[in-house]
N, C-alpha and C positions, 0 to 999 in steps of 0.2 A: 727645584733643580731639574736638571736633564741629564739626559747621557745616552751615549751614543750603540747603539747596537745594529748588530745585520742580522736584515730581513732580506725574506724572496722577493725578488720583483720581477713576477714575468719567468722569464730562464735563469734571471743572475741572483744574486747576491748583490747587496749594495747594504753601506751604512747610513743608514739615517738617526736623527735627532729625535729621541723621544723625550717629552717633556714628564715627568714623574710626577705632576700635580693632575696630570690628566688621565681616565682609563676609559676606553671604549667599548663598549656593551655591542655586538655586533650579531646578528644570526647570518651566515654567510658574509656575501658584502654587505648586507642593508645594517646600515648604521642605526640602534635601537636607542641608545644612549649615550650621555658622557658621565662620568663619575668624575667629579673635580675636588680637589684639594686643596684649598687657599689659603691652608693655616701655614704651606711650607712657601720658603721665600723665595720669588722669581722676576720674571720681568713681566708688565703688563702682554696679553695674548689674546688674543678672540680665537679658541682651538673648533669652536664651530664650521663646519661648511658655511663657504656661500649661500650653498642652495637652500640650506636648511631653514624651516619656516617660522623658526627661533634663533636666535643669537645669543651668544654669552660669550664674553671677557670680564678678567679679573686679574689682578698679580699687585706686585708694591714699586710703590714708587719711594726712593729713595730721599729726593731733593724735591722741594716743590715742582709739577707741574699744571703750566698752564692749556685747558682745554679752552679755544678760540670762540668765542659768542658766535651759537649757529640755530640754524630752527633745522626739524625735518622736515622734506617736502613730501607732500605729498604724493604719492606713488601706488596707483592701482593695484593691489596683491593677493593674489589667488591663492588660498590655503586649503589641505584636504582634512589634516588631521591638527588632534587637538595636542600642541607641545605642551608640557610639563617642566615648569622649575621648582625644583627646593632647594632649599638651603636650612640647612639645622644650625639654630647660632650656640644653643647650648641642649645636650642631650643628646640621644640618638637613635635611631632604626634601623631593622633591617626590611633590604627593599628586594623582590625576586622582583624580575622583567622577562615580561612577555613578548612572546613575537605580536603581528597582529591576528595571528591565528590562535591566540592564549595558551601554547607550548610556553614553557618555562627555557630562557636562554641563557641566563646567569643572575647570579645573587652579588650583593654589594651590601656591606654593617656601612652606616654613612653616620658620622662623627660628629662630637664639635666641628664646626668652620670649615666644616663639607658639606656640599649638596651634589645634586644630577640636576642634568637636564635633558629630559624625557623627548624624543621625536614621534614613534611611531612605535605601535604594540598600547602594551599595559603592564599594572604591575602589580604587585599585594606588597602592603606595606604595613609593618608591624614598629610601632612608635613607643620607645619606653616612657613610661611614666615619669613626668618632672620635665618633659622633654619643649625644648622652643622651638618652633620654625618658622619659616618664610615658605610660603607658597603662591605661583606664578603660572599662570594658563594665559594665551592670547582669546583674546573674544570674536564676538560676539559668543555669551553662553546663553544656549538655546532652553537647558532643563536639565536635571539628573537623567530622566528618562530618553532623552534625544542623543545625549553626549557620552552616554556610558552604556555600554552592555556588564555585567553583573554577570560573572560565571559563578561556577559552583564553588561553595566554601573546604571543597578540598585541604584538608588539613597539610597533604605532600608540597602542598604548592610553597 
């Protein structure tokens, strides 16, 4: 579902549509994450930036649709960081997000028939037991050791 609320924009006020299956993980402007909710029913969406070096859409389709026989072209693409999808199909975790400085920016319990998807920073993730999931990185993967810094196991975090 959505619904409509006012935000600052600039000097003003204005109403915008926010969608209630999505939440945005933010330190400042920089966009850390998205926490998405697929189990409640809406209209297909891509709520990812353009820019972003990962994409994701998801929502229901009502009546049959047909997507049109297509390939992707090829397309030269500069990435710097490593994006992150899950998706929990059954069980669940709670996930703290890091800036990329490993300051702690906000926490998310991620459900049944939720996941994130991670842009930039890091995270500590605490998976209950019984728990299913899906997980998504774009590649090439270089190593644990190349791709990851490993902070302290700080129990606060």
């Amino acid at each position: 579902g959505s619904q409509s609320v006012r935000q600052r924009d600039g000097r003003k006020d204005v109403m915008r549509t926010v969608d209630l299956r999505v939440r945005k993980v933010t330190d400042g402007d920089l966009l850390i994450a998205q926490v998405f909710n697929v189990s409640q029913p809406g209209p297909v969406i891509f709520p990812t930036p353009d820019s972003a070096e990962m994409q994701c859409g998801f929502g229901w389709v009502d009546s049959e649709r047909l997507v049109p026989p297509h390939v992707h072209n090829r397309i030269p693409r500069q990435t710097h960081n490593t994006s992150e999808f899950i998706y929990v199909i059954d069980g669940s975790m709670d996930v703290v997000f890091l800036n990329p400085e490993g300051a702690v920016v906000d926490r998310a319990h991620v459900g049944s028939r939720q996941g994130f998807l991670q842009f930039v920073g890091g995270h500590k993730i605490t998976i209950a037991a019984g728990t299913n999931y899906l997980e998504l990185k774009q590649g090439p993967y270089f190593s644990h050791k190349k791709d990851k810094t490993i902070l302290s196991s700080d129990p606060s975090l």
